[in-house]
N, C-alpha and C positions, 0 to 999 in steps of 0.2 A: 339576629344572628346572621353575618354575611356568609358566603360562599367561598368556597377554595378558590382561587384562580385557576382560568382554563387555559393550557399550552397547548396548540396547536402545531403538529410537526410535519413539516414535508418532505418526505422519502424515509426509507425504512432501513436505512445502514447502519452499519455499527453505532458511527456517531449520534444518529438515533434514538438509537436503541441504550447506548449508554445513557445519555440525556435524560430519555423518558425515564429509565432506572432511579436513578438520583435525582428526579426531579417530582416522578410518585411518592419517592419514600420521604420527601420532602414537603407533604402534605400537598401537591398541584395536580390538580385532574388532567391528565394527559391523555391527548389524542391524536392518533400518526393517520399519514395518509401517504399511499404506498402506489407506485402505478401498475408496479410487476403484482401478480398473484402471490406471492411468498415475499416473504422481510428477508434483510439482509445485504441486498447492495451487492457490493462485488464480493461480498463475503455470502457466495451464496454456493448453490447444490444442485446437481443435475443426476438423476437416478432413470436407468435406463438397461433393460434388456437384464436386470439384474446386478446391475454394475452404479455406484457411487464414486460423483466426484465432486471436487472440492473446484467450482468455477474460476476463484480466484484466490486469493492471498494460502497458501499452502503451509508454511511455516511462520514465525514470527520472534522478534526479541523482545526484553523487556518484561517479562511476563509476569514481573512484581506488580505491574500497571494494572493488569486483570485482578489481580491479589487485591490491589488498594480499592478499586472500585466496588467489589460485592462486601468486603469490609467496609466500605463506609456507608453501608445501608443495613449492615449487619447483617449477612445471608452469608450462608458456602457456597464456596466457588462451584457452579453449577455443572462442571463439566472437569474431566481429568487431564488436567496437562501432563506433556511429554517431552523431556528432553530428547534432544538429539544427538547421538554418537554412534559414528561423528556427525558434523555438520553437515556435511554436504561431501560429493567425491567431484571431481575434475578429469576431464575427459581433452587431450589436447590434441589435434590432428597432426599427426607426422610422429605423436612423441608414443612408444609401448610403455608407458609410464601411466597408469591410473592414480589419481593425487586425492589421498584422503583425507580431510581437514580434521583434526581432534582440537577441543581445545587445548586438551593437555598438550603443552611446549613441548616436552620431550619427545613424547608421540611421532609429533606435528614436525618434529626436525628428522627424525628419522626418514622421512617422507621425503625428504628434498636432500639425503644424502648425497654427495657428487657432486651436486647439483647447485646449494646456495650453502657454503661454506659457514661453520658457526650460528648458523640461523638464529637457534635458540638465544642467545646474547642478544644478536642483532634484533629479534622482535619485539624481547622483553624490552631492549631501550624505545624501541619504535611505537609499542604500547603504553610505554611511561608516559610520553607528551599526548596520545592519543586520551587518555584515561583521566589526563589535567585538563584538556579542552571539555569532555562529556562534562566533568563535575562545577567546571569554573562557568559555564554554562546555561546547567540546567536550570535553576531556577531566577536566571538574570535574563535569559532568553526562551526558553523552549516553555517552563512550566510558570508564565506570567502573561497576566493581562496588559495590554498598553492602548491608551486612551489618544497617546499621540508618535507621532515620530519623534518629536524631541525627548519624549518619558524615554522612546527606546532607545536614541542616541546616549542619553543620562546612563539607562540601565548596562548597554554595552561597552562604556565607558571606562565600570565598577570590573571589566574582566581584567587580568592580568595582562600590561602591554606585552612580557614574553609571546603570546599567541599573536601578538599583531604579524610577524611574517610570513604567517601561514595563511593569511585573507589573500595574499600578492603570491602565492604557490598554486600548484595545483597536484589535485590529485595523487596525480602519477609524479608529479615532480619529486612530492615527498617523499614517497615510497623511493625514488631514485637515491635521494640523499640515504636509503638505509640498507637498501639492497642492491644485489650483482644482477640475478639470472631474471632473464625476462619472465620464467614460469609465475616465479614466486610475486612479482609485482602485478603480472596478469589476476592471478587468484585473488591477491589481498584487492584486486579494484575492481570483483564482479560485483559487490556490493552497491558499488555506485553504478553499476551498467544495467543491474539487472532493477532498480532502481529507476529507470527511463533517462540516466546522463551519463555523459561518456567523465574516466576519469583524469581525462585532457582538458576539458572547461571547467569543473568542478574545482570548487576550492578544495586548499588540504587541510581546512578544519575537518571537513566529511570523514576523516580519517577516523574521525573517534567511533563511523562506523562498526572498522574493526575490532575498536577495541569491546561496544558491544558485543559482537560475534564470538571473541575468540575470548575474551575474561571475564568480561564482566555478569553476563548474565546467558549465553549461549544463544541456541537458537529451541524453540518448538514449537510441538503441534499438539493435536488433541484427537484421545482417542477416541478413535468411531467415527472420525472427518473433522474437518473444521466446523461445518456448519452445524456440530454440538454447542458453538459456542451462541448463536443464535438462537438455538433451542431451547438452551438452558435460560437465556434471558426473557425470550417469549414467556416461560411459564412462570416467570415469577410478577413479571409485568399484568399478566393474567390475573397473578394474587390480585394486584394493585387494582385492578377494574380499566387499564389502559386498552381505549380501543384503538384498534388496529384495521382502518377502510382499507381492503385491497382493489386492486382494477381500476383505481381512478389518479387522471391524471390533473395535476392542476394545469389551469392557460393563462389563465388572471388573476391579478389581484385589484385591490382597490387602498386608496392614501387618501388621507387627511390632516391636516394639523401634525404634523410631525407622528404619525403611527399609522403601522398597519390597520385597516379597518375589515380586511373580507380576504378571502380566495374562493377563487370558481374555478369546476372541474368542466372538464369535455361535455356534461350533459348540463352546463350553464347552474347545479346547486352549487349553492355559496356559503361557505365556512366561519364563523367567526369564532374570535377569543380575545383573552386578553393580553396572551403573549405568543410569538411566532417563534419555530426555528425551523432553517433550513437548510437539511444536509444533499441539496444540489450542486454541483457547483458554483461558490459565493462568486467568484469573477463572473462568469455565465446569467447565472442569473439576475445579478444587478444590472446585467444589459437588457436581456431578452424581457425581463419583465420589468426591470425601474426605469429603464430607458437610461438610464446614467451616462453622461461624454465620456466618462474616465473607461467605461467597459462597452465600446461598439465593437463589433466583430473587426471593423479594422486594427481598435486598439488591442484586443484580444489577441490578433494572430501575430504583432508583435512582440507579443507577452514570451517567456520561455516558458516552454510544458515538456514533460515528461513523454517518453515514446508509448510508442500506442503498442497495445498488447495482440498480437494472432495467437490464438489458443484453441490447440486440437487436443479431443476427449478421446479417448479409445477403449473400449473392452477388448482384449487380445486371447486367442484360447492358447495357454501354454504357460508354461514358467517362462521369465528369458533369467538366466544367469549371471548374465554379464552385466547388472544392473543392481543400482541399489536406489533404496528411499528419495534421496533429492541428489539430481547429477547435473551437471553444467559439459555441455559438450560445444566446445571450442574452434573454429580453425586454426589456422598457422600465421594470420594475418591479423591480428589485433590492434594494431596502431590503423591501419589503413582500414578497418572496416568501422573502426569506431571512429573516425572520422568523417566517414562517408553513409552512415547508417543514419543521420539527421537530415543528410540532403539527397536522399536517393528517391527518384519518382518512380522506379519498379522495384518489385519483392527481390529479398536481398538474396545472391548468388552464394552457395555454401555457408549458411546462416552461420547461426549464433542460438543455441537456444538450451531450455531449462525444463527437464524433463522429472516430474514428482509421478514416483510409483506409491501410491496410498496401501495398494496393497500387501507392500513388503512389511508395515508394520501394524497394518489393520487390515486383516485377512475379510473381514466381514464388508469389505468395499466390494469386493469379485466375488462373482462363484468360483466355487471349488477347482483350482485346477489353471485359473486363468488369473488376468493383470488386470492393472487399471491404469492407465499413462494419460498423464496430461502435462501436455506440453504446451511451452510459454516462450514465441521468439517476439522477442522487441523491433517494434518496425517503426519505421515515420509516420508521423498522424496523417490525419486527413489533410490538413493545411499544405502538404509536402508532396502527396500522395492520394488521390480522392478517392480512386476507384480502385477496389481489389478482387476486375474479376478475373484475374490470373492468380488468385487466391489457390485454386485446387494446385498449380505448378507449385505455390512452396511448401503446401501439403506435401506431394511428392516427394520433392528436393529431400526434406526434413527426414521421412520414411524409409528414403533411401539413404540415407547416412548413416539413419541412425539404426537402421541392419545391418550394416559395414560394420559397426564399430564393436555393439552387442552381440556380433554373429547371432543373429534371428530374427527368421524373414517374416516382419512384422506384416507387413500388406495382405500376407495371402492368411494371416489367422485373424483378421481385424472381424470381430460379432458385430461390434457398433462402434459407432463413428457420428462426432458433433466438430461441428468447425464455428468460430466466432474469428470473424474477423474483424480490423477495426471499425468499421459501420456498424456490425452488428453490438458492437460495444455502445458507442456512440447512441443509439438507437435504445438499448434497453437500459442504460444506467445515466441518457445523459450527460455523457464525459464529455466535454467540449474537444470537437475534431477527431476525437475516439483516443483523445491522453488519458492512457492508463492510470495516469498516479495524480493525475492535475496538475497545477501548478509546477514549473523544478522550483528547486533552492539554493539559486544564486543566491547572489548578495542581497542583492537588489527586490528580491522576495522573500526574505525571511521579516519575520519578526513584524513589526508596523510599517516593514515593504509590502507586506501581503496583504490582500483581502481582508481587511478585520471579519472578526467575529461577531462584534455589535454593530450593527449598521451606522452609516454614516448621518442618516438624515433622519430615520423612522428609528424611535425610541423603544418601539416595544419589537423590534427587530431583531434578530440574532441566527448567527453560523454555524454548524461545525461538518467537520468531512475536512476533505488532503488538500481543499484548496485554500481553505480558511486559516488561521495560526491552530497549534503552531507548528501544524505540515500533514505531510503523507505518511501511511503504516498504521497497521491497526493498532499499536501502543501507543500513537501520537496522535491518531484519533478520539481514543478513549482520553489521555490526558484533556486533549481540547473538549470533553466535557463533560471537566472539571472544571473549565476555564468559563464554560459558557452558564454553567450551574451558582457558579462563586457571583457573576453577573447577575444574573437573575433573581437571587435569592436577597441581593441588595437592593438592586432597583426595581424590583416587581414584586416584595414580598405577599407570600399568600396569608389567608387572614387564618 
């Protein structure tokens, strides 16, 4: 009687974490190796002074994706999702206008009374081509495996040539072709900004963004924090017998014959199995450890990445009012700062940033009486930008704005306070140059532009995470593995 096959996994994120899920219940002995003390990646938890926060990814779309995953292992969804309404509010400097997104059209036009004339017409046509790109799409690009470039030239081929003038657009172009007022095109292109690319260089396929956001499937979160969503997969993984090494980091590995053969941790023990994955950065690490010509830090910093995250935690004592669930506070300058926010080598003046109060809808993040604010402004990576120790000046900046705007003087009620800067990103999770989202998604990196998920040379090899196909977002992570699952259960089956 043989043995189950052993899957050996390095790092402990989402993509991980779902892998291991569908690859236990798929009869394969699975085992993660984690360097942080706790799972979960950038989808992780900081509890402090009495106060809960969600480190990284806050909200999320797609959430049929969570749905198909615990169904296809036959479990309930382990944690309770939350719509959001509305989506998010808008905060613009100069304007006494707070902008609150619903998905409901009508709502949502109300909002931009005065302001962008007929909206409602005008979005629904703008979500019609948006909603033809997501679908004519997904499963010709986003939710498929490709073994070559030409498979994906073939498979991108089968999309309707209508979308072909949107690859030669951009972004914001398109939105130009649909609407008047600068408000309304700034809003509809934070998706792409806060996303880590501006929507001046992005293509106007990205546009089908919105129309996840605003129709198709909304946006949310989960109660009791994000990192439920982690917790609920730790114990079922638990069911499985899936162990989980914290505090070790891998340094090496070892090849042979076309496969992995070993990884070794900081204290020189060494790992073996019969099949690997790795939710590092795939660009990254086929440098730093295969040595590969295609990924040397020269070629790397070439590469396009996503902007690097500064993220300040706070417990605050007081209500503030002036403030809801997920806000985006703005300046007056948005063509020129998102221009200049990729090539700037000091912290940006009158930022940009993305402020999640946990506690306006999960009181049990705060104590009694007080907030939970974490805030998210998008800066240049390290590549751009090395050193952030004028880090505390845009703490500052940020704190003082953003008691301008809420009327309440945040500084003098702060209990606790955690700052991540991009090193300290870079540093705990690994992001190559401290790119929040990894990889972007030009043209030129999608699909079998990007990182495969099967290795190129090593057979028992495999990907998943934002750098790998087929992208960044915790829904497009979890897709990706499905993608690496569908792999493995062909070319590795367990006995």
């Amino acid at each position: 009687m043989g043995k189950n096959k052993e899957v050996l996994i390095v790092g402990a994120g989402l993509g991980s974490l779902a892998s291991a899920l569908r690859l236990s219940y798929s009869g394969y002995k699975v085992k993660i190796i984690e360097k942080q003390s706790i799972a979960g990646g950038r989808l992780n938890v900081i509890k402090q002074d009495g106060f809960t926060f969600d480190v990284g990814p806050s909200f999320f779309s797609m959430s049929y994706e969570f749905v198909e995953l615990f169904k296809s292992i036959g479990e309930p969804i382990p944690f309770e999702l939350n719509e959001l309404n509305p989506l998010y509010t808008v905060n613009i400097a100069g304007s006494n206008r707070v902008f609150q997104i619903y998905k409901d059209l009508d709502r949502l036009a109300e909002e931009f009374k005065g302001i962008e004339n007929d909206l409602e017409s005008k979005i629904r046509k703008y979500l019609k081509g948006a909603k033809e790109i997501f679908h004519d799409t997904e499963y010709k690009v986003v939710k498929k495996n490709f073994d070559s470039i030409l498979g994906f030239i073939l498979s991108m081929a089968t999309v309707p040539m209508k979308h072909l003038p949107k690859l030669f657009r951009t972004f914001w172009q398109e939105l130009e072709r649909h609407f008047e007022s600068e408000e309304v095109k700034i809003i509809f292109s934070l998706v792409a900004f806060f996303l880590g690319a501006t929507p001046f260089n992005t293509p106007s396929v990205y546009n089908l963004l919105n129309y996840t956001e605003l129709e198709h499937d909304g946006y949310w979160n989960v109660k009791g924090g994000m990192y439920k969503i982690v917790e609920g997969i730790l114990g079922l993984l638990d069911k499985k017998g899936v162990e989980i090494i914290y505090n070790t980091e891998i340094t090496s590995v070892s090849h042979r014959n076309g496969e992995l053969t070993s990884l070794q941790d900081s204290n020189g023990y060494e790992y073996k199995a019969d099949v690997y994955i790795v939710n590092a950065d795939a660009a990254w690490f086929r440098g730093k450890f295969l040595k590969r010509a295609k990924y040397t830090e020269e070629k790397l910093d070439k590469m396009e990445w996503t902007l690097a995250p500064f993220t300040i935690y706070l417990g605050v004592n007081g209500k503030i009012p002036g403030i809801h669930h997920h806000n985006y506070f703005l300046g007056d300058n948005f063509r020129d700062y998102a221009d200049t926010i990729f090539r700037s080598t000091v912290a940006p003046k009158k930022p940009y940033y993305y402020v999640n109060v946990a506690s306006k809808s999960n009181p049990e993040c705060a104590p009694e009486g007080c907030e939970n604010l974490f805030i998210l402004c998008p800066v240049p990576d390290l590549r751009i930008k090395p050193n952030w120790n004028d880090g505390e000046e845009l703490v500052n900046e940020i704190l003082d704005d953003l008691s301008e705007r809420v009327k309440f003087d945040i500084k003098n009620n702060i209990l606790t306070k955690v700052v991540y800067t991009p090193e300290k990103w870079r540093d705990m999770f690994n992001l190559y140059k401290g790119s929040g989202l990894g990889l972007a998604h030009g043209l030129n990196q999608i699909g079998a532009f990007r990182p495969s998920n099967k290795d190129e040379e090593l057979n028992n090899l495999y990907y998943v995470g934002a750098s790998t196909t087929p992208g960044t977002g915790l829904p497009i992570v979890v897709i990706g593995s499905k993608l690496i699952h569908e792999r493995i259960i062909h070319e590795h089956p367990t006995i």
